[in-house]
N, C-alpha and C positions, 0 to 999 in steps of 0.2 A: 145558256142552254145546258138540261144537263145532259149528262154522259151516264152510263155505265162502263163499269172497271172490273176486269178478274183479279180478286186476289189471293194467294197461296193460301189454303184452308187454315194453316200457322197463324196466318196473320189475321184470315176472321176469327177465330177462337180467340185471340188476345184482346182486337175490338169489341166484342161480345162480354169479354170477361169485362172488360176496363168501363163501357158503357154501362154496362150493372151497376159496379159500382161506383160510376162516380153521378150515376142518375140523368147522364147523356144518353138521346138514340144512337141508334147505330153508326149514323151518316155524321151527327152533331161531333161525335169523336172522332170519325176518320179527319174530318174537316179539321178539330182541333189538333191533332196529332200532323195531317197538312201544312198547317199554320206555325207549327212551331219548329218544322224542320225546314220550313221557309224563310222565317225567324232568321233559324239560328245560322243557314248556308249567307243569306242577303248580309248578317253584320259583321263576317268577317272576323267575328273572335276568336270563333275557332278553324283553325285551317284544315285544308284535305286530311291530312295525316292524322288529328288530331279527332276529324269526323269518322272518317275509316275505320281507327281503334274502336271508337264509343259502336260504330255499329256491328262489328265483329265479337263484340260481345252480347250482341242481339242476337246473333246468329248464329254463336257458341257457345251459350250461357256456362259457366262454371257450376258441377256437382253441387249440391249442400256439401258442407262439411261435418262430419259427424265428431259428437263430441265423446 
């Protein structure tokens, strides 16, 4: 059955971007981007701590650095 879902306008603008270009619809990448933090939580490689960092820098991307 499906659903809809509200999601923080951040993160549609990044589906939008990333469905561009990788020639995904919209739904095609949320679902792939689903799939692989599904992945990656069910095998266990990486643990809480190790998932926590990877996404806190989703969250707080660092500057460019200028040269």
């Amino acid at each position: 059955m499906a659903r809809s879902i509200r999601l923080p306008e951040d993160m549609m603008i990044a589906l939008r971007r990333e469905a561009a270009v990788q020639g995904r619809t919209l739904v095609g990448k949320a679902m792939h981007w689903v799939r692989i933090g599904q992945a990656i939580e069910e095998s266990g490689v990486l643990g809480d701590k190790r998932i926590r960092a990877l996404l806190e820098t989703l969250d707080h991307p660092e500057p460019p650095q200028e040269e």
